[in-house]
Each structure stands twice: as C-alpha cells, then as structure tokens.
N, C-alpha and C positions, 0 to 999 in steps of 0.2 A: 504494500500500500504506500501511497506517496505520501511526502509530509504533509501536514497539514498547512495550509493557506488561510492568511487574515487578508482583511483589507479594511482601509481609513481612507477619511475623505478630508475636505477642510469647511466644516461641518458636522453639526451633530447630525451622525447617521441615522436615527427612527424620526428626525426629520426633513430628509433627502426624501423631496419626488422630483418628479419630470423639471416641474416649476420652483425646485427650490433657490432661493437668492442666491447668487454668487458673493465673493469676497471681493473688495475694492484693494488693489495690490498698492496704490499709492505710486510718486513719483522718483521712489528709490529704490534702494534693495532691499526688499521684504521674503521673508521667510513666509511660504504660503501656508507649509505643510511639513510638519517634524516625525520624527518618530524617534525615539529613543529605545533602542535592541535591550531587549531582556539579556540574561543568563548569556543562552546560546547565541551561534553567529545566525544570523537573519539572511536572505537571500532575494534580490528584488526579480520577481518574476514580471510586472507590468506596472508602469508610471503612466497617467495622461493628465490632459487637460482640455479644457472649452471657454473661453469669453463671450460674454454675452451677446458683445458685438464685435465685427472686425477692426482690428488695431489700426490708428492712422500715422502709427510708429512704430518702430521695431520693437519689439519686446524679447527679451533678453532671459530665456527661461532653463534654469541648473537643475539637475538632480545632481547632488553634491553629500559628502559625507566631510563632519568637520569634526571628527575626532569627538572630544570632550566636550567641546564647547555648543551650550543650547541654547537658543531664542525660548524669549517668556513668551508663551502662546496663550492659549483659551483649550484649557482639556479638552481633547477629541474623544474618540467615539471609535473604537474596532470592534468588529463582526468578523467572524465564522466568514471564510469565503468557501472553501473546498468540502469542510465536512461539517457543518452546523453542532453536530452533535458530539464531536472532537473536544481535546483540550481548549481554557481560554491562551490566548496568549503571551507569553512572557513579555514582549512590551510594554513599557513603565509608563503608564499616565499619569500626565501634571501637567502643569504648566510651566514646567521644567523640564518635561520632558514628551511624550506623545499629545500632541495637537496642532492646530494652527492659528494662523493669524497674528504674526509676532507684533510683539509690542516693544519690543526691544532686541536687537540680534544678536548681544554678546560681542564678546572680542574676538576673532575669528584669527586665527592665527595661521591655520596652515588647512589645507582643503584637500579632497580629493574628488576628482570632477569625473563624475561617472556617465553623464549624458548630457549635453547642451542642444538647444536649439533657439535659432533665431527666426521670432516667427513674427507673421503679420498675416497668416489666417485664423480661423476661428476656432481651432480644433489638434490635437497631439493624441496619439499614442504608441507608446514603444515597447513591444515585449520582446523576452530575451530567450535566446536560443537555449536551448535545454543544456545544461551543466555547462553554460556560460554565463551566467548570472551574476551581476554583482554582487560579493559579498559585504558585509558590514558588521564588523565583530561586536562581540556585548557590550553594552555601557558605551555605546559610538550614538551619534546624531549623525541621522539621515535628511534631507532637508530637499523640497522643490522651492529652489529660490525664484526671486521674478524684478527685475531692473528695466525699467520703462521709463519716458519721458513723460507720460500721464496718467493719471490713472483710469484703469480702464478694470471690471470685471471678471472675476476667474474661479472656474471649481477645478479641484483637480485629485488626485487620488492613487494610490501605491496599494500595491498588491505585491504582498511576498510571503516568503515559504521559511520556518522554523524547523 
C-alpha cells in the first residue's frame, strides 16, 4: 500500500467550495502557504494555484523550503487526501508553523528552490514524477511564496506523501 497522502490549502478546508475567496498576496513577498514537516521527511507529490483574475504583471510564484525558519501564518487546515481513514498527519499546526497567509516572513536566511514559475495566467499545477519528488526533512518549512507588483488574488495548495 502506498503512503499515505495529506493535502492543505491557504484556507480553512470545511470551508473551501467552488466559490471560496481567494487570499490577497499583497505587493511583496508573501508567504501564501506553509507547512511545517512532522517527525518524518515529507514528500511533495503536487503544488498548484489559481487567481481570481488574470495578472496585469508578472507574478513571481516559489515552492521553496527554508530550513528552520517560518512565516507567522493563520493555522490551516489538513485533510486525508489518499486514505481518509489512515493516520492524521504529523504536520505541526500553528501559526508557526502549518498554515497560510503570512503576517510576517521571518529572516530567511538561506533557501532551497524546488519549483518556480513566472506567471501571468490564471492557473499552475505541477506534479512530480514518481520517486522524484521533492523531499523536505522534519522540522523544515515548506513555503508557496508569491512577489508581485500588485496585489492580485490566489488559492493555492500542496499535496504530499509521509
């Protein structure tokens, strides 16, 4: 049996539908979407995102691992992707550590950039080859960052395997 699969959003998930708000990314670098790794190493199976509307600027969007260091967020919300009925997660919720919406991003000292895109359409996602998957060892911050010139609307959401 394969491992088990979570996934989080940047939002609280029992209140994600079709129509839920997006987050205002602001016109710097903003941390959209955290996750802080339990115990085990964590494994990113799929990242994406959507804007409400299309960018009239480049937008600058990281899937990025920064070691130690975490954005104060707004506790998130993980769900059961693969087996509902499986273990919860070892992912640490806080506001130190899994959620989004940063309010502050910390002193970021040294980074490891696992996905970039520069985009100015409406829409990302990127899944990874089977036992090619980034890893991200325990006690690491996982992060979809986002640097824009204005602010503009964004859901977005990881999906990975323990």
């Amino acid at each position: 049996m394969a491992a088990p699969t979570y996934i989080t959003w940047n939002g609280a998930t029992s209140a994600l539908t079709a129509a839920t708000p997006s987050v205002a990314t602001g016109a710097t670098i903003k941390t959209m979407l955290q996750i802080k790794s339990g115990t085990p190493k964590m494994r990113v199976i799929e990242w994406g995102y959507s804007f409400d509307t299309a960018p009239t600027v480049k937008v600058n969007v990281e899937l990025v691992e920064t070691g130690t260091v975490f954005a104060t967020v707004t506790q998130g919300v993980i769900a059961a992707y693969s087996d509902v009925t499986g273990p919860a997660s070892q992912a640490v919720l806080s506001t130190s550590g899994t959620g989004y919406t940063s309010s502050s991003e910390g002193t970021v000292t040294a980074t490891r950039l696992l996905a970039y895109q520069e985009e100015l359409g409406t829409s990302f996602k990127q899944q990874f080859p089977l036992n090619r998957e980034p890893e991200i060892n325990g006690g690491s911050a996982l992060r979809i960052r986002v640097t824009t010139g204005t602010t503009i609307n964004m859901t977005c959401y990881i999906i990975w395997e323990e």
